[in-house]
C-alpha positions in Angstrom: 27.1 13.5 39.8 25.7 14.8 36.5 24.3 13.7 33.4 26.1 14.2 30.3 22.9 13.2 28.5 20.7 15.5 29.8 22.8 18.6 29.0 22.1 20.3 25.5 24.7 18.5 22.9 27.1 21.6 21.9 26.9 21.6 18.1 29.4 24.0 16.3 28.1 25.0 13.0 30.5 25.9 10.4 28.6 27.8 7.6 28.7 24.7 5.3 26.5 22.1 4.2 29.3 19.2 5.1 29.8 21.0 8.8 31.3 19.6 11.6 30.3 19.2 14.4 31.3 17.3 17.8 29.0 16.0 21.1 29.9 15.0 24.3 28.5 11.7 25.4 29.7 9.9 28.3 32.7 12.0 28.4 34.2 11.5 24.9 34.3 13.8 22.1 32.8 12.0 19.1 33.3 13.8 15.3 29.9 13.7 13.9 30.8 15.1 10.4 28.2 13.8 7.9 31.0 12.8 4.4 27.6 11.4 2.9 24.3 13.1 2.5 25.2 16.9 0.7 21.4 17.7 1.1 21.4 17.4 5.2 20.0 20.3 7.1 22.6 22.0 8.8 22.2 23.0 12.5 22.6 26.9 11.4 18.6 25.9 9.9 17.3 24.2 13.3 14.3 27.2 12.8 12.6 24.8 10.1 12.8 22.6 8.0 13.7 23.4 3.7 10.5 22.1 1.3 12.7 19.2 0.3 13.8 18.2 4.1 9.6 17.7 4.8 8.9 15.6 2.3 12.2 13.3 2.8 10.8 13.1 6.3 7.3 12.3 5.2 8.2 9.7 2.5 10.2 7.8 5.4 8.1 8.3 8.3 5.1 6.9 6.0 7.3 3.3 4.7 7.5 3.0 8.8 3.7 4.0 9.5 3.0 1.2 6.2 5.2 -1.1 8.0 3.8 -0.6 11.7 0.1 -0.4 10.6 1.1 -4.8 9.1 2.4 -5.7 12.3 -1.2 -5.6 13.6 -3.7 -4.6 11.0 -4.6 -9.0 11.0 -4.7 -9.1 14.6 -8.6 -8.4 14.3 -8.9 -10.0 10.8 -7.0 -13.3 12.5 -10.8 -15.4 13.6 -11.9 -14.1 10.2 -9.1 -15.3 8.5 -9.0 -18.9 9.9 -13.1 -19.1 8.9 -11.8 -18.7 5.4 -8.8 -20.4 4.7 -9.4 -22.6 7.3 -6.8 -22.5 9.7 -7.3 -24.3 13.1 -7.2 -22.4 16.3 -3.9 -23.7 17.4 -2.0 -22.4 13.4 -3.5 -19.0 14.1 -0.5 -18.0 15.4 1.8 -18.4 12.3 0.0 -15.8 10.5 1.5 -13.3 13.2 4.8 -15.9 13.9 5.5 -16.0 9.9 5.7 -12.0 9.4 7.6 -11.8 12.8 9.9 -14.4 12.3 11.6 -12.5 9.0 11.3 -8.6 10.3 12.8 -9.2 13.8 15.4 -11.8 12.9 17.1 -10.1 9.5 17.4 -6.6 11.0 20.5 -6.2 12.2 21.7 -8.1 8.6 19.9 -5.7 6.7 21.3 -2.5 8.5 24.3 -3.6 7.5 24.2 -4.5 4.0 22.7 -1.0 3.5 25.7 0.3 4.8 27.7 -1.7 2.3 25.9 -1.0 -0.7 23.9 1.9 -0.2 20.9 2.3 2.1 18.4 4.5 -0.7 19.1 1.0 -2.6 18.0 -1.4 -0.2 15.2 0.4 1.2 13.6 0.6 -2.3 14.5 -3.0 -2.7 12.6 -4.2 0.6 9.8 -1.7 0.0 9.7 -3.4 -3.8 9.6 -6.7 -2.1 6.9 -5.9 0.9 4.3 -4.2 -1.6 4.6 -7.6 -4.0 4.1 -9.8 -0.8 1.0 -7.8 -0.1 -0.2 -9.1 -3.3 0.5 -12.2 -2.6 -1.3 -12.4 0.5 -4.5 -10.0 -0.6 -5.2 -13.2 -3.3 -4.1 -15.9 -0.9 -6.4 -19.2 -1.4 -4.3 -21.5 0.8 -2.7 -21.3 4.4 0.6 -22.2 2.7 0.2 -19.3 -0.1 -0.8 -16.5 3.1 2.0 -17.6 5.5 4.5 -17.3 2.1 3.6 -13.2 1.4 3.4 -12.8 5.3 6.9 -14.2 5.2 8.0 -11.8 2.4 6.4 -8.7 4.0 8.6 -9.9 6.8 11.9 -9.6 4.8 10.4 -6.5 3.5 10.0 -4.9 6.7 13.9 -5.7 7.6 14.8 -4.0 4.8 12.7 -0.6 4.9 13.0 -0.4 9.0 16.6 0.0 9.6 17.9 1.5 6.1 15.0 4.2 6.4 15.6 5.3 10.0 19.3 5.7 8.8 18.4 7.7 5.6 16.4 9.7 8.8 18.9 10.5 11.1 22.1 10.9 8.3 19.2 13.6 6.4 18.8 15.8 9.8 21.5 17.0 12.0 22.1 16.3 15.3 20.5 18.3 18.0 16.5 19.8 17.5 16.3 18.8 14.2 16.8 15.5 14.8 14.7 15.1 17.4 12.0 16.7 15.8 12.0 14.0 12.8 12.8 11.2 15.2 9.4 12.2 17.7 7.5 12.4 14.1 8.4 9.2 12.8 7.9 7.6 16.2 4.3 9.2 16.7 3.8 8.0 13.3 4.8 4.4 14.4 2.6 3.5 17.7 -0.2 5.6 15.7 0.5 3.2 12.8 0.4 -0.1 15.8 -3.0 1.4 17.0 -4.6 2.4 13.4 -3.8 -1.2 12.4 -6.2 -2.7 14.7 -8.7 0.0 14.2 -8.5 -0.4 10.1 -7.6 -4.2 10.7 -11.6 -4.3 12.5 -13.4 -2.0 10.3 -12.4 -3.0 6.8 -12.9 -7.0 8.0 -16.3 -6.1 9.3 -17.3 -3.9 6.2 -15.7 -5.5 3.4 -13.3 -8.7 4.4 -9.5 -9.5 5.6 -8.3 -8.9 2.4 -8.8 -5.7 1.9 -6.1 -4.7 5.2 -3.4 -6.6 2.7 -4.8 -4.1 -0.2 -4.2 -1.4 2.0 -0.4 -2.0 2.5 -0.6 -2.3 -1.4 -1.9 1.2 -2.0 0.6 3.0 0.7 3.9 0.5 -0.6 2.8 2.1 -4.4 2.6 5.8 -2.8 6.2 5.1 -1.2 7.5 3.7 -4.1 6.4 6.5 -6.3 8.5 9.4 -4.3 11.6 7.5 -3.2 13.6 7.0 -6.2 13.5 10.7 -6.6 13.6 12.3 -3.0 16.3 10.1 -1.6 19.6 10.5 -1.6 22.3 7.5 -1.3 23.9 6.5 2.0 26.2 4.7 3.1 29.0 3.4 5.4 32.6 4.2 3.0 34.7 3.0 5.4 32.9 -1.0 5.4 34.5 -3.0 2.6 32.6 -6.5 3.3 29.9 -8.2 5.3 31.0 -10.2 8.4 29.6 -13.8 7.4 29.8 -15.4 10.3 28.2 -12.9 12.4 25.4 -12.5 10.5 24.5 -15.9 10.1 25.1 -16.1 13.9 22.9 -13.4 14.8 20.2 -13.8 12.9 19.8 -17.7 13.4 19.8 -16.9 17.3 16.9 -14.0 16.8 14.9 -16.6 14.4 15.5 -19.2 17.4 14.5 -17.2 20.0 11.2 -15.6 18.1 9.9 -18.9 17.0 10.8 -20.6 20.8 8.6 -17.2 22.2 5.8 -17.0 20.1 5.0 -20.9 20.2 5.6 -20.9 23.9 2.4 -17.9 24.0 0.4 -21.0 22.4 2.0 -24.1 23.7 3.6 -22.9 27.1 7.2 -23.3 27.6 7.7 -27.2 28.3 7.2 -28.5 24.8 10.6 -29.6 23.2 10.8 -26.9 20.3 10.3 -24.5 22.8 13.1 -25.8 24.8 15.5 -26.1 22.3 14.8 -22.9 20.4 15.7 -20.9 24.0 18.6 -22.2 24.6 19.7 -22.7 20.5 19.2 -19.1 21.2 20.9 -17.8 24.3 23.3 -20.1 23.0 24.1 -18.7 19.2 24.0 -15.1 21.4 27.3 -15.7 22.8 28.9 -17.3 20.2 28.0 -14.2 18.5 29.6 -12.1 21.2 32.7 -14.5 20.7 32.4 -13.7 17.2 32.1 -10.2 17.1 35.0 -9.6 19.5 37.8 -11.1 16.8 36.2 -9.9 13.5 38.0 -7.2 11.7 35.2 -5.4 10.2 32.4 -6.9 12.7 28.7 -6.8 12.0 28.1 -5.0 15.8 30.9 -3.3 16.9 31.0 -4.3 20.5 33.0 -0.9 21.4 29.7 0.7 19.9 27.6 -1.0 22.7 29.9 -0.1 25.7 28.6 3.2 25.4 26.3 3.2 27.4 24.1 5.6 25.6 23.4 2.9 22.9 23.2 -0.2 25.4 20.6 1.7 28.0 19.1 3.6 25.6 17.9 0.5 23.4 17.0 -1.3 26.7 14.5 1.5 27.2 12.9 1.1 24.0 12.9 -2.8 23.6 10.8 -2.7 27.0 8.7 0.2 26.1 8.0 -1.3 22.6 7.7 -4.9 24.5 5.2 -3.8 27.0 2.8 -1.5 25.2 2.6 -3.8 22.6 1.1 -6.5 25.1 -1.5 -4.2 26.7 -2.6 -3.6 23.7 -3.0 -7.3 22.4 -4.4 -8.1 25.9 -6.8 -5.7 26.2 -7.9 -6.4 22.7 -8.6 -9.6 23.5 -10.7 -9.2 26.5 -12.7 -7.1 24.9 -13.8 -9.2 22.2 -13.0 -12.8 24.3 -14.6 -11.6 27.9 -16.5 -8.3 27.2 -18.0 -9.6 23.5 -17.5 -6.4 21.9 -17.2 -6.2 18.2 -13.8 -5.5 16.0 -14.8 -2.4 15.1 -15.6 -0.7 18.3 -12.6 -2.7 20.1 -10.6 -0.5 17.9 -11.9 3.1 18.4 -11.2 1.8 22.0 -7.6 2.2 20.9 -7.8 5.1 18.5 -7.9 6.9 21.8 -5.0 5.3 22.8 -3.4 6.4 19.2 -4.9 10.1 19.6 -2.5 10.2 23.5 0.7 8.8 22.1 0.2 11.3 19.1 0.4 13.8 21.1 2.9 12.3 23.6 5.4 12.1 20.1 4.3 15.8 19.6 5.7 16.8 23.2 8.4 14.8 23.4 11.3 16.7 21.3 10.0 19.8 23.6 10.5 17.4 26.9 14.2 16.5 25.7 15.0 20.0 25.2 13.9 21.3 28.5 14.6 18.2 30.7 17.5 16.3 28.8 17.0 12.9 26.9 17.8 10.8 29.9 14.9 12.6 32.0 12.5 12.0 29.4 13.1 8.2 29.1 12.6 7.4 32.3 9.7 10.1 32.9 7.8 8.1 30.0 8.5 4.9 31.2 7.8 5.8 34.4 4.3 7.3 33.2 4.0 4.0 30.8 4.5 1.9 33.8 2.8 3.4 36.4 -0.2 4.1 34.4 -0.3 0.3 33.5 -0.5 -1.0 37.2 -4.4 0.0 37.0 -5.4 -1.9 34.3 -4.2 -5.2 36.3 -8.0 -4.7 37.9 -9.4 -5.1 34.8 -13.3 -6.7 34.9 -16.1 -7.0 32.4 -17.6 -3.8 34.1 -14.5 -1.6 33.6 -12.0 -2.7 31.1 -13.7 0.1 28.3 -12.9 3.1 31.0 -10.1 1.9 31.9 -8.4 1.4 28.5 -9.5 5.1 27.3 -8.0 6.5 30.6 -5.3 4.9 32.1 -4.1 3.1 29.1 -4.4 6.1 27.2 -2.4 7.8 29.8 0.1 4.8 29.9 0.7 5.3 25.7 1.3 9.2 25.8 4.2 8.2 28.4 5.2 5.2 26.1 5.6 7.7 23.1 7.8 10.0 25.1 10.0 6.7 25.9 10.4 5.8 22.1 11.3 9.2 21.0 13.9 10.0 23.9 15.5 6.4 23.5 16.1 6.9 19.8 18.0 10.4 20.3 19.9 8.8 23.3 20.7 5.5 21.3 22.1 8.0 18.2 24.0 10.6 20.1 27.2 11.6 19.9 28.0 8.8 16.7 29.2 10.2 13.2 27.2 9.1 9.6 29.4 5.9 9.5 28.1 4.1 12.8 24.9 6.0 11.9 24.0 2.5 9.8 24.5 0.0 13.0 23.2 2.8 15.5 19.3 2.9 13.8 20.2 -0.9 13.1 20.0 -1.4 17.2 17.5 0.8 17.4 15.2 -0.3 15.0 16.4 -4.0 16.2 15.1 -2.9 19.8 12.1 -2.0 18.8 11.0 -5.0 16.7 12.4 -7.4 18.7 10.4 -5.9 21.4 7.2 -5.8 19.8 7.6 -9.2 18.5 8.5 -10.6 22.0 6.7 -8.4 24.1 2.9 -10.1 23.2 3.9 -14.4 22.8 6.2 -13.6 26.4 3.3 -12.0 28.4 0.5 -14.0 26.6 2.8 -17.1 27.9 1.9 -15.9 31.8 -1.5 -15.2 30.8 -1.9 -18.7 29.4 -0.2 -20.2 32.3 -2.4 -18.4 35.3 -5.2 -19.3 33.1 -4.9 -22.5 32.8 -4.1 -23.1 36.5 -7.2 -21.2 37.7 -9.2 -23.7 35.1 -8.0 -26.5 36.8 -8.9 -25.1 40.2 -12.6 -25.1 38.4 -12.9 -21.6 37.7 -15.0 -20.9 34.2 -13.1 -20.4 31.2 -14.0 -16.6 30.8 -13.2 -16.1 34.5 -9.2 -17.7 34.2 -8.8 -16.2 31.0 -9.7 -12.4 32.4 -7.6 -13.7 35.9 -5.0 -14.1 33.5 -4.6 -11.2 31.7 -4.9 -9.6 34.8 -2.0 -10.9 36.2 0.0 -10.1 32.9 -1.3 -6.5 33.1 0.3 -6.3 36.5 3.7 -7.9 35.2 3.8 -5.9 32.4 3.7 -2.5 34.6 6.4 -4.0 37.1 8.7 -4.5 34.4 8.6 -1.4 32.4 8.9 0.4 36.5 11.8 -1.5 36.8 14.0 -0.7 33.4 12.5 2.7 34.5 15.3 2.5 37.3 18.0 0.8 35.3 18.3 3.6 33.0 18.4 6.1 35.2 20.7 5.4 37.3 22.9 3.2 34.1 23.2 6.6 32.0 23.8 8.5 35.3 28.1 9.2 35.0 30.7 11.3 36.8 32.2 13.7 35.4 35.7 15.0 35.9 35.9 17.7 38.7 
């Protein structure tokens, strides 16, 4: 038994800048000739990267550290928020719900309609589009005028996500080069989770909540500013239309399944909406499956996701993203809920977890080229998971040293995941699947971090409330739940830690 995966991917350079090249991934030879981007980095010039090539990378590693750093810069802001437009307790959640709802749900859509008519155009489009909805919600005076520019950055963000990490991995080739650009841009990412909660707390405590909205202003103007020039068009030449009823299919069931998830976090999971969202969901899932199997262009190719590179690999990351994204909610809230501590100093408590997965997205290209991508995947899950188990011991006395060690510990691991999955999810496919490849992967890792938080906050909610009825004080059933949800949370990520090693393990011909 070996692993294709974890063997270096044999690139043949050809001394030109359209070279070809071919990888072996489970067993098949797969041409990975790039027909669209003239100004890619050849493998002969894996030594370093041209001028140009560096600040391509930076210009799209910083639209996904903008659009990371929204996903939680109001999670500390949120109280504040509802004291001045106010919001009750029980709406707090659409502020989060209305930005998730959009950016998780229209991925997949967007991927594809950048494949159709040009991926440089739509990214500019959806970074256009999130910078205007910043405005909107920095000079917000109603609920109803906040939730309507949290809703646009939404669309914005499934625009930029999946068109930019295409642009990324059709601009560097296959091979150390591109998994030096993909362990950037996903340092960048988790550093831009964790800086959101420690700018969301510091700029709500010295000046107000909207000035995290100005912020995403300022850094959608700097994007803005360099992409028109430094990108070069993409796309798919071989797509001639948009499967219709796939899209609609897909992206209804995400939407369903979202909103059924984050109300359940609030609600629990026996209200009717609830109800009928899940299933509406699972439901519009396999009529999508039904779908995709008879259309002629279709909007997933479902050959694409028997490989099992792309299926295991974006398990990996949707759980990775899923579960780190919870720790990090629940710990931020019982350190502010249980522990009293302040916004601002709940988030240097994470800058230390941001300063660990920095360097775990450092390591990590090194990690896949010693140990293979598939060893690296689970190693950081395994590390993410493990290190995770601790923290379901979490008390008033300990939850500070805990988070700065073993959830520190837990996030390197976690950035090791992220990176490995991406190159293992991207292997092996030519420029023109290169569109619905970062389309999964990018979907994996939204959907997980926009799942991961309202599914584990629903099992905190429910052990909490059960140890309140047993009579147990409020603070005491709220910490025994998140304690419970801590433990889940490792257990799971432990567990996909198995499935993918032994689901990309494969036989190869003796």
């Amino acid at each position: 038994m070996t692993d294709v995966l974890d063997q270096p991917t044999p690139v043949t350079p050809t001394g030109s800048a359209g070279a070809a090249a071919t990888a072996n991934i489970d067993n098949r030879t797969i041409d990975t000739r790039n027909t669209d981007n003239p100004n890619i980095d050849t493998p002969s010039t894996t030594s370093g990267l041209s001028a140009r090539a560096k600040l391509v990378l930076f210009l799209l590693c910083a639209a996904n550290f903008m659009v990371a750093v929204d996903f939680s810069i109001l999670n500390i802001a949120v109280p504040s928020i509802g004291k001045d437009l106010h919001i009750t307790d029980a709406n707090l959640q659409w502020i989060a719900t209305a930005f998730a709802l959009p950016s998780g749900g229209l991925l997949l859509l967007s991927g594809r309609v950048g494949d159709l008519v040009g991926r440089k155009k739509v990214f500019i489009a959806g970074t256009v589009l999130f910078t205007a909805a910043s405005v909107i919600a920095t000079v917000a005076w109603i609920p109803a005028v906040l939730l309507a520019g949290r809703a646009l950055q939404g669309i914005g963000a499934a625009m930029i996500v999946p068109t930019g990490m295409a642009l990324l991995t059709t601009s560097f080739a296959e091979g150390p080069q591109r998994e030096r650009a993909l362990g950037i841009n996903g340092t960048l990412m988790t550093v831009g989770f964790t800086a959101g909660m420690v700018l969301g707390g510091a700029l709500t405590q010295a000046l107000s909540w909207r000035s995290t909205m100005v912020l995403n202003t300022v850094m959608g103007a700097i994007v803005l500013l360099g992409a028109p020039r430094l990108l070069t068009e993409s796309r798919n030449p071989h797509a001639s239309r948009l499967d219709i009823p796939g899209a609609v299919t897909v992206t209804t069931a995400l939407l369903a399944l979202i909103y059924a998830l984050s109300t359940a976090a609030q609600v629990g999971f026996g209200r009717a909406d609830v109800v009928i969202g899940l299933v509406a969901g699972v439901a519009l899932l396999v009529a999508f499956g039904v779908i995709e199997s008879r259309a002629a262009e279709p909007l997933v190719s479902l050959r694409i996701l028997r490989r099992r590179n792309v299926a295991i690999g974006n398990l990996g990351g949707l759980v990775t993203f899923a579960c780190m994204s919870a720790v990090v909610f629940l710990g931020t809230l019982f350190l502010q809920q249980i522990n009293g501590m302040s916004p601002t100093l709940t988030g240097l408590v994470f800058a230390v977890m941001g300063i660990a997965a920095a360097f775990g997205g450092m390591v990590a290209p090194r990690l896949i080229g010693r140990f293979g991508a598939r060893a690296t995947l689970v190693g950081g899950l395994l590390f993410q998971g493990v290190l995770i188990l601790p923290l379901a011991m979490i008390a008033p006395g300990n939850a500070t040293l805990l988070l700065v060690t073993f959830g520190a510990v837990a996030a390197f691991g976690h950035l090791a995941a992220i990176v490995s999955y991406g190159v293992t999810a991207t292997s092996g496919l030519g420029d023109t699947e290169q569109g619905l490849a970062t389309g999964l992967v990018t979907t994996s890792q939204q959907v997980g971090l926009t799942l991961g938080i309202p599914l584990l906050s629903a099992v905190a909610s429910a052990r909490s409330d059960s140890l309140k009825s047993a009579g147990h004080a409020a603070k005491d059933a709220l910490a025994g739940g998140i304690r419970l949800s801590l433990g889940a949370d490792g257990v799971v990520v432990l567990v996909v830690a198995a499935l993918v090693w032994f689901g990309l393990r494969t036989r190869t011909a003796r």
